[in-house]
Each structure stands twice: as C-alpha cells, then as structure tokens.
C-alpha positions in Angstrom: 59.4 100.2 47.7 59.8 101.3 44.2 59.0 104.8 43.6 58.6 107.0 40.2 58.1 110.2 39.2 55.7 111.3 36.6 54.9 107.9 35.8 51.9 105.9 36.0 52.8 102.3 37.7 50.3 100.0 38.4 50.1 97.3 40.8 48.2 94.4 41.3 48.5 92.4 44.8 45.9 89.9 46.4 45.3 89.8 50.0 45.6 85.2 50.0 46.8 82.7 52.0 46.7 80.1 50.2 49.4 77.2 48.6 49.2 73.6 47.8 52.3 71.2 48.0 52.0 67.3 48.1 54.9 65.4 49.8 56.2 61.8 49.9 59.3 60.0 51.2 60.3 59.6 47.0 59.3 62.9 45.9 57.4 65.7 45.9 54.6 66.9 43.4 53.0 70.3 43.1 49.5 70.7 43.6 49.7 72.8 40.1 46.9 72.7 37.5 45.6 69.9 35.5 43.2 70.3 32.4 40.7 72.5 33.2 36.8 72.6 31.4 33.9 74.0 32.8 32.6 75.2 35.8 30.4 73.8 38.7 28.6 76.9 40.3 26.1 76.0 43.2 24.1 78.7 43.9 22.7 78.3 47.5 21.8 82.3 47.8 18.6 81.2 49.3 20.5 81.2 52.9 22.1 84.3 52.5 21.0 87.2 53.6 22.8 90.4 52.1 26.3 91.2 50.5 28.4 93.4 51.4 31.3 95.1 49.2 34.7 95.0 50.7 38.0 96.6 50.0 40.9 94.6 49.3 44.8 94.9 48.7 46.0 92.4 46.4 48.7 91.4 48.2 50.0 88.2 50.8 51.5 89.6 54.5 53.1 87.9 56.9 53.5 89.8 60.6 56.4 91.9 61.2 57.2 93.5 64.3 57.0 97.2 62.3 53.2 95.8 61.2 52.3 93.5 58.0 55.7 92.3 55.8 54.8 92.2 52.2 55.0 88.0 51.6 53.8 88.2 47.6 52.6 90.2 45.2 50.1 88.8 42.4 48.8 90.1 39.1 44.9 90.6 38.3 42.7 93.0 36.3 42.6 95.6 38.4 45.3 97.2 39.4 46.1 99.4 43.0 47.9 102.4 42.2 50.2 103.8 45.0 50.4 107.8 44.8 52.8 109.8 47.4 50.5 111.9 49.7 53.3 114.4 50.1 54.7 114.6 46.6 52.7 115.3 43.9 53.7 112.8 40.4 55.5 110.7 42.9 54.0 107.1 42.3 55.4 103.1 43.4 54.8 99.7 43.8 55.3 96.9 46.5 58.4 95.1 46.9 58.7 92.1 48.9 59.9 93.0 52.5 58.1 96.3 52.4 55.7 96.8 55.3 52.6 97.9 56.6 52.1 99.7 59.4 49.3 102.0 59.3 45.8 101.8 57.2 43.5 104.7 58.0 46.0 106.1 60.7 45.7 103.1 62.4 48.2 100.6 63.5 48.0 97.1 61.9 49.3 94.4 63.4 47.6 91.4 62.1 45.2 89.9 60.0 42.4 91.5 62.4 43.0 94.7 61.6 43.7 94.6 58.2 40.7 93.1 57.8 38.9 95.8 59.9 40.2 98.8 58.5 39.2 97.5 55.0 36.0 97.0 55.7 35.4 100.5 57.3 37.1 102.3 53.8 35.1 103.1 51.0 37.7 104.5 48.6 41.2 105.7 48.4 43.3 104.4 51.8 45.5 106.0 53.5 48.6 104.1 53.8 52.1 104.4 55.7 55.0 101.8 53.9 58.4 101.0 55.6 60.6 101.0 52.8 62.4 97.3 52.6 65.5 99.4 51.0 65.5 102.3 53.1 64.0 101.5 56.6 62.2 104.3 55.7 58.1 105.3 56.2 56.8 106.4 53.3 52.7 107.8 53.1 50.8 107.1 50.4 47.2 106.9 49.0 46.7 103.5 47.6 43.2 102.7 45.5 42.3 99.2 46.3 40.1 96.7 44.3 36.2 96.5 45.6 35.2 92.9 45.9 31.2 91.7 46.8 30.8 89.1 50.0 28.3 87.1 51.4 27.4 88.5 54.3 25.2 85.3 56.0 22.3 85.4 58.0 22.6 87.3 61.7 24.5 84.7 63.9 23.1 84.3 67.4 25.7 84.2 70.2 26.9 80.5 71.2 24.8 78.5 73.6 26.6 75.5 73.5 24.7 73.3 71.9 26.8 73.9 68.7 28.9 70.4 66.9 31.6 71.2 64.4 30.8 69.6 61.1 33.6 68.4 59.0 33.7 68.1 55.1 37.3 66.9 53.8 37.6 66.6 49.9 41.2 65.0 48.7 42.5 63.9 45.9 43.2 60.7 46.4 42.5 59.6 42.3 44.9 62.2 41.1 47.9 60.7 39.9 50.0 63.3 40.4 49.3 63.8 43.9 46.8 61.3 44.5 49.6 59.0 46.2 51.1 62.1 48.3 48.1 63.7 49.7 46.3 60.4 50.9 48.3 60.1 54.1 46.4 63.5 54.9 43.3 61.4 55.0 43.2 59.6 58.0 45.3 61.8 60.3 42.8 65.1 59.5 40.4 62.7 61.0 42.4 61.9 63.6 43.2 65.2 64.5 39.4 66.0 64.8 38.7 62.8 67.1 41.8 63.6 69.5 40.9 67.2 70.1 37.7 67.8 69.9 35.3 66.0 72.3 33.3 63.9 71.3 29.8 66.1 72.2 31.1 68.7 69.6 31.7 66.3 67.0 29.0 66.2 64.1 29.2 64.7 60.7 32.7 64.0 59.4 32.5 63.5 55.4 35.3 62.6 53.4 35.1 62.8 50.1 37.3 60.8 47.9 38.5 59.1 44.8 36.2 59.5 41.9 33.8 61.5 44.0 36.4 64.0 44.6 34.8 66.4 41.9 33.0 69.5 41.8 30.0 67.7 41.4 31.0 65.4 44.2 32.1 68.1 47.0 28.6 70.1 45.8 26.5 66.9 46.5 27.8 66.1 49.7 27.9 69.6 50.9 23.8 70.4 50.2 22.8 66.9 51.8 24.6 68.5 55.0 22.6 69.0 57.5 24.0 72.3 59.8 22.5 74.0 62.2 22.4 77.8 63.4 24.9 77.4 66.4 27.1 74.8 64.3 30.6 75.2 63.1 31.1 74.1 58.7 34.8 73.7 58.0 35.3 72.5 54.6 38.9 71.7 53.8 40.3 71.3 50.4 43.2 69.1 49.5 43.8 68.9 45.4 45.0 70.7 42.1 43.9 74.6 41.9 44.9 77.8 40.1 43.1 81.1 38.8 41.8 83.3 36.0 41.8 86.7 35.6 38.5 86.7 33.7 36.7 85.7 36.4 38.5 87.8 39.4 36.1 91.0 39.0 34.6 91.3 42.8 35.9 88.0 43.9 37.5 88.1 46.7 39.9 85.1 45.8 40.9 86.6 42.3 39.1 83.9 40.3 40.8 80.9 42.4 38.9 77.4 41.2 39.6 73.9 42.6 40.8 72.3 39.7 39.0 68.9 38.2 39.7 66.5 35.2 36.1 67.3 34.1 34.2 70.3 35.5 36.2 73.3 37.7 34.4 74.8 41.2 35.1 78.1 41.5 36.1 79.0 45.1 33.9 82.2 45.8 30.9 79.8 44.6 31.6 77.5 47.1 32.0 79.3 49.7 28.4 81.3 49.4 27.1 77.6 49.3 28.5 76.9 52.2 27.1 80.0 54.0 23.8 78.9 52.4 23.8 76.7 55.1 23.3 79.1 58.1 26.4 77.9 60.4 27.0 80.1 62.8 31.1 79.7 61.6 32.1 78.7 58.6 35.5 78.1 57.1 36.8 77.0 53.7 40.6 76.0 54.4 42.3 74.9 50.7 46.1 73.2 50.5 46.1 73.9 46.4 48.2 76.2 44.3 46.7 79.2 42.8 48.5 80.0 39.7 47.6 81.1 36.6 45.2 78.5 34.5 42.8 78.8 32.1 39.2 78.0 31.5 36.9 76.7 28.8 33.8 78.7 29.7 31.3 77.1 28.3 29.7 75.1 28.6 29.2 76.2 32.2 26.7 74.7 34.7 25.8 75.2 38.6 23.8 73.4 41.1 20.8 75.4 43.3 20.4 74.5 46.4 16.5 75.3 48.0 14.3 74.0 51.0 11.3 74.9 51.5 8.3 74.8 53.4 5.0 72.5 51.4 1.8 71.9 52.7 -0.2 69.7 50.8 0.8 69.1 46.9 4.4 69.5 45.5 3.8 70.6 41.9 5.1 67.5 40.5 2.8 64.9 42.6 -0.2 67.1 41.6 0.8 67.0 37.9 1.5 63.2 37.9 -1.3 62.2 41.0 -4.5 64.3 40.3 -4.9 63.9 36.6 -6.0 61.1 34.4 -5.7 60.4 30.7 -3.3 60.4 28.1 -0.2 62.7 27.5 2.0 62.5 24.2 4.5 65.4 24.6 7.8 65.5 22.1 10.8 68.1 23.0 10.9 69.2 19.1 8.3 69.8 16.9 9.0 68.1 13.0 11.7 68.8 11.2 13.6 70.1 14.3 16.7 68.6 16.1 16.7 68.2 19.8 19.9 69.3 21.4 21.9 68.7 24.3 25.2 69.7 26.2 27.5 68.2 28.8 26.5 70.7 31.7 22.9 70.7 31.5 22.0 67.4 29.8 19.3 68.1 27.5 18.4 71.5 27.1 14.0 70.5 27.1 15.0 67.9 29.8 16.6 70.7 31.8 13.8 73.1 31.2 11.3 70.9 32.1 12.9 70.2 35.5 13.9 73.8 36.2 10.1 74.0 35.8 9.0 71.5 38.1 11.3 72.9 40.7 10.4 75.9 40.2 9.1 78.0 43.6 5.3 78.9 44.5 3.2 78.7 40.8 -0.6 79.2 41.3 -1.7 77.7 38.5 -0.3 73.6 38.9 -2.8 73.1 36.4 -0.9 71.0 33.0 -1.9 73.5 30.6 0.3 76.2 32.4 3.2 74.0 33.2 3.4 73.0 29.5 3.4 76.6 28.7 5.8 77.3 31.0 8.0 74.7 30.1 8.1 75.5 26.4 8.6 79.1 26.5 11.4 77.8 28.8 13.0 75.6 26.1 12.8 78.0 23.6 14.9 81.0 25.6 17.5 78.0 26.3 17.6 77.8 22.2 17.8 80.8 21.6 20.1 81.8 23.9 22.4 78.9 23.3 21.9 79.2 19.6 23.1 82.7 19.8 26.1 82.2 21.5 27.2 79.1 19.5 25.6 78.7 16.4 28.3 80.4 14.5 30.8 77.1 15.8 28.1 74.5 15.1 26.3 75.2 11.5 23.2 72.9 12.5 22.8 75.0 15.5 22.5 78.0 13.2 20.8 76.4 10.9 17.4 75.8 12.9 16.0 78.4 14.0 14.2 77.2 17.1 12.8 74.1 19.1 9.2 74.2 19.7 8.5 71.2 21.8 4.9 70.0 20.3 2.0 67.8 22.4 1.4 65.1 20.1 -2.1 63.1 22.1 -3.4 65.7 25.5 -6.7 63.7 26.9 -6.3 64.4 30.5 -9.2 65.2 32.9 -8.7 66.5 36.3 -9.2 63.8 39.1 -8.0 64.8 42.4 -6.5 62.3 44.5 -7.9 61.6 48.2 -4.7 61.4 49.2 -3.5 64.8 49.7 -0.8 65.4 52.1 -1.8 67.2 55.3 0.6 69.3 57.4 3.8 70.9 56.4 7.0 69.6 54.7 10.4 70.8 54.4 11.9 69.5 50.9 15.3 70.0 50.0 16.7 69.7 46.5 19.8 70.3 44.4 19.2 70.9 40.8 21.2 71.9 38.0 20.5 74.6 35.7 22.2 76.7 32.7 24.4 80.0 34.3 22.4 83.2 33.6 
C-alpha cells in the first residue's frame, strides 16, 4: 500500500477477470486490438425488467488466505480515492499484493462476498488493507465507482426441465489469431457433449469465419430461442480492448469485442442476452482488454422485440387492404438523399423504424406517411447537426422532405385477415439516440 499525507491520490482499479491469449505449437499471438470503427449496440431492453446500480472497485483479486490479493490495477475516468479512517490527510493507493480482508466489517473471502457487500453499499466503504510491504492492516474509507446493471426478469426456481444453450463466437478469419484459436472450436464442443447429458443439451451455435462479427454474434443471438428455466452461456474467443469514453456506469469499463468493421460493446451484449429471459446467463470472453480507441460515429444497434399480433401487422394492412397507386420519393427537388454505413439510408431507415414501430392506432397510409417523414427529417437534422460542419453538402441543404409524387389509393380490406394471436419476432437496426 502506498500511503500520503496531505495529498490527493487517485486511484482507478476495475473489478475484471478477463484476458485473451492465442497459442500454437510455432508461436503465440495476442488477442490485442485490431482497427476498430463503430459500434453494434442491440438493444433487447424489452426482456428486462429493472436496473439496478451497483458499487464497484476497479480492481482484479485473486484469493488469498488473509482475503482478496490485489491481481491488477487498471485506469478509467473515475477514480477511487483511499482516505485513512484513523488519520486525517492520510491518503493511498493499491499496490499489487495488497489485500482485502474486510468490506463493511465483514470478512471477504471470495468473489461471493465481494460481490455481496457491494451490492449492499451505497457510498463510501469501509475497507481494512493488509499492507503487501508491511504485513500490516490498514482501515480506510475507499469511494468506489457506481455502475447501472440489468437486473432480468424474476427467475423461478429450477424444475428441471431447463437445457443449457451454447453460443460460441471465434475468430477463426483473423489472421492474427485466426490460426491459434480454431483448435478451441471443436474441443468447446466437445467438452459440452462429454459432460453434459444429452437431456440438458439445447442449441449449440458456433459462429465463425466471416460471420464472426458483431453483426454476426447479434443475429444469431436474437434468433435464439431460450426459455425461462434455460441456461445462455455465450463464450467469446477474438481481439478486444477498452475505452475510457465509454466506461461511465459500465460495469466492464467500456470493454468491446473488437471487429475489422463494426465493434460490440460488451455491456450491450450482455443486456441482450438477458433480453432473453434465461433463468442463468453467462458471457465468458478469452480477449484482451487494453486500451483502444473508437471512431464513434457512425454508430448503429440492433433492437430486438416479440410481440403478441392478432389480426393485421401494420405492414400487411398498409400493402394488403389498400388499392391504387402510390408514387413516394425520399427527397423533395432539389434535395440530396443521404445515407451512412450503420443505418443504410437514413429515409430507408426511418421508414422501417416506422413500420416496426409498436401499437399505432391509426394504420391508415396517411398517418404512416406522416409519421415516416417527420421521422426522416429529425434523422436530418440531427445528423446534419452533428456533421455538417465535416461534409459542406450536408451543411449546405437544409433538410430532406420526402415528397408523394402520384397518392390514388382507396381503402379495400382484404377478406383474409388473420384470426388468432401471433408472436413475431424481429431484429431491426436503428440510429443510437
């Protein structure tokens, strides 16, 4: 433990397991960063059913026979500060080989506790430090970083009807570690077939080659179909790292699985995975998670919903129950259309955002137009703002007003309406708000 007097140290440590390594009989590779872009984000919060806000130490512990041994310490934006709860101005910092052995008063021995003597804090902990140089214990008041988690739907005890489902992403494309991490393939699945019987066993997905991408892992994880007394494990084998600029109330410090095109952001994952209402899920990553950075825009995520129809979607009324003529341009004269590589069009998006939209009383065409171009021209203007000073013809028009060019369309309902109810699932994507 260092120690000062009368001298404001700050100290940022993460509370992380995780480390990549790739190895082969030739050599071995790093699972380090590759070029980063932008993000993939699915937003599944339709499954979950509350947050909660957490406490957490930024720092890695292994167990110690005294308590928890200080394994890493890692920098972030905000910063724990240690202050001596017996001598005023007396402030310090972790070392490695320091330890843990009380939070709250209470003795920690293991991941358990830690965990559940954060959860019960709300502010300033109480902590009690063995000094590594001293042998020494050492109380201070430490103020840990507050960090927002998905709390899930209420899990109902186990009945046994419950399969493990299995969702293994590698690398296998990468050549850096492509070569290296492959062997990992087979035996994972191996290891799932020899010890666990075979009336537990679900889906097992690997995921693969080119569709070992953000997009990829987001795709096959919201066609997974989980149920409430399953087991998700989602294990991640492939570059990763973090940014700072995006560790505010994440739990993992702004740690991303790392892609040649667009980046998933760990925490994001996760509450997409929780989205789907297993009774135990786990995210389990063999990447590095050192510092990287990230080209924020553009950014894009992926939304997750199912619900419940009875009779009409609002895209088989609009294209089953009408007939006539429709002539409808994304951009009025005189006005460029635009697009992006995480959206795709920006009226394209809109229009589908629209059409996917939840409940919408009126599935007449008149208000879905509406809707759709007031949509498309907050996209504009929100995108125009926040680049038009990079791209001079962005700046230069000062709107898009999709225009109707021929509307002759008579209502005409369709005798065959759907009768019962429906359960639809879809993944769309959409611009980050």
């Amino acid at each position: 433990m260092i120690a000062r007097i009368g001298c404001i140290k700050f100290l940022v440590v993460w509370l992380a397991i995780g480390f990549g390594r790739g190895q082969s009989t030739a050599t071995a590779q790093p699972l380090d960063i590759g070029r980063v872009t932008s993000f993939v984000t699915p937003n599944s919060s339709a499954g979950i059913a509350n947050f909660s806000d957490e406490m957490r130490l930024r720092v890695s512990f292994r167990e110690h026979p005294a308590g928890l041994e200080v394994a890493a310490i890692h920098s972030g934006p905000a910063p724990v500060t240690l202050v001596s709860r017996g001598n005023q101005g007396l402030q310090g910092e972790f070392e490695l080989g320091d330890v843990v052995s009380h939070l709250n008063g209470v003795r920690v021995a293991n991941v358990d506790d830690l965990f559940g003597q954060l959860r019960r804090g709300s502010g300033d902990l109480p902590m009690t430090v063995i000094d590594v140089k001293n042998n020494q214990s050492i109380e201070w008041i430490a103020s840990p970083s507050m960090v927002r988690v998905a709390a899930g739907l209420p899990k109902a005890r186990a009945d046994g009807s419950g399969r493990v489902h299995v969702l293994h992403a590698v690398a296998t494309n990468d050549p850096t570690i492509g070569q290296n991490i492959i062997v990992n393939r087979d035996t994972m699945k191996k290891l799932v077939e020899n010890y666990l019987a075979a009336q537990f066993r679900g889906v097992y997905r690997i995921v693969e080659g080119a569709e070992c991408s953000a997009k990829g892992i987001v795709v096959a994880l919201s066609n997974l179909v989980v149920g409430p007394q399953d087991t998700l494990l989602v294990y991640y084998q492939g570059h990763g790292a973090y940014d700072d600029r995006f560790a505010a109330g994440d739990p993992a410090s702004g740690h991303f699985f790392d892609f040649t095109q667009n980046d998933l952001l760990r925490k994001e994952l996760l509450t997409a995975m929780q989205a789907k209402g297993a009774r135990l899920t786990i995210l389990i990553s063999d990447a590095c998670n050192v510092r990287g950075t990230i080209d924020v825009t553009p950014q894009q995520y992926y939304r997750t919903e199912t619900r419940a129809i009875e009779g009409w979607t609002t895209l088989e009324e609009l294209l089953l129950c009408y007939r006539g003529v429709l002539d409808l341009s994304s951009a009025s004269q005189g006005q460029l259309s635009w697009c992006t590589r995480d959206i795709g069009g920006w009226f394209t998006s809109s229009f589908i955002n629209s059409m996917e939209s939840g409940v919408v009383t009126d599935r007449t065409w008149n208000s879905m137009w509406s809707r759709i171009k007031k949509s498309t021209e907050d996209v504009y203007s929100s995108r125009r703002e926040k680049y038009g000073n990079q791209v001079p013809l962005l700046k230069r028009q000062l709107t898009l007003a999709p225009q109707e060019f021929v509307w002759n369309i008579q209502r005409d309902d369709s005798p065959a309406r759907p009768t019962g109810q429906r359960f639809l699932q879809s993944s769309i994507s959409a611009d980050v708000p």
